[in-house]
N, C-alpha and C positions, 0 to 999 in steps of 0.2 A: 154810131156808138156801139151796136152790135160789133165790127172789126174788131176794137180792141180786146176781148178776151179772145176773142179767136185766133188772133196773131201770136197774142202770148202764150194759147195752147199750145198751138205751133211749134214755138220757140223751145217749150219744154219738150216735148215729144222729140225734139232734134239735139236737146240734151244729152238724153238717155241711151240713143244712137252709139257715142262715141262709148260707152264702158264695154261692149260685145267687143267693139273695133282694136280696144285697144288687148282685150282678153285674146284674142285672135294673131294678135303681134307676138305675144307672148307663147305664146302656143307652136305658131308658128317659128320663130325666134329658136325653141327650144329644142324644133324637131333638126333646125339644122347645125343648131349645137351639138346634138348629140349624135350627126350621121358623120360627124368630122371629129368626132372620142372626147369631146366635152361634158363638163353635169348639166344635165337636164334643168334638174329646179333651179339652179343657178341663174340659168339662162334665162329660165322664163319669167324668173322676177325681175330681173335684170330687160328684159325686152317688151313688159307689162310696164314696166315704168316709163321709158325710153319710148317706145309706141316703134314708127316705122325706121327709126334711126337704130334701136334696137338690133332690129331685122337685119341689117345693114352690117351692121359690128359684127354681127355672129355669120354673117357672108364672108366679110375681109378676113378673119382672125384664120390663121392657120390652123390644118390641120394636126394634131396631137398624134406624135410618135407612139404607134406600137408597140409593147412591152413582149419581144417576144421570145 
């Protein structure tokens, strides 16, 4: 009888895991948004939502022509 709160401790503490994770995508997401002339906050709501598919998008997407 003891286990089962323990488990479901567990289970929460492995919740709360995933919001850093996915703040970190975002973040991440938007540092490579913006090394190839993209908006930043754009990206990183965009890659905070999205998580590692995000990351991903803002890999593929070409780089933004130079205005010069």
């Amino acid at each position: 009888m003891a286990t089962g709160p323990l488990c479901y401790r567990q289970r929460m503490d492995f919740k709360f895991l995933g919001i850093p994770a996915w703040l970190l995508c975002g973040i991440l997401g938007a540092w490579i948004a913006t090394s190839k002339g993209r908006g930043g906050c754009f990206w990183f709501l965009l890659c905070s939502v999205l998580g590692p598919f995000g990351i991903v998008l803002a890999a593929v997407v070409s780089r933004q022509p130079r205005d010069d």
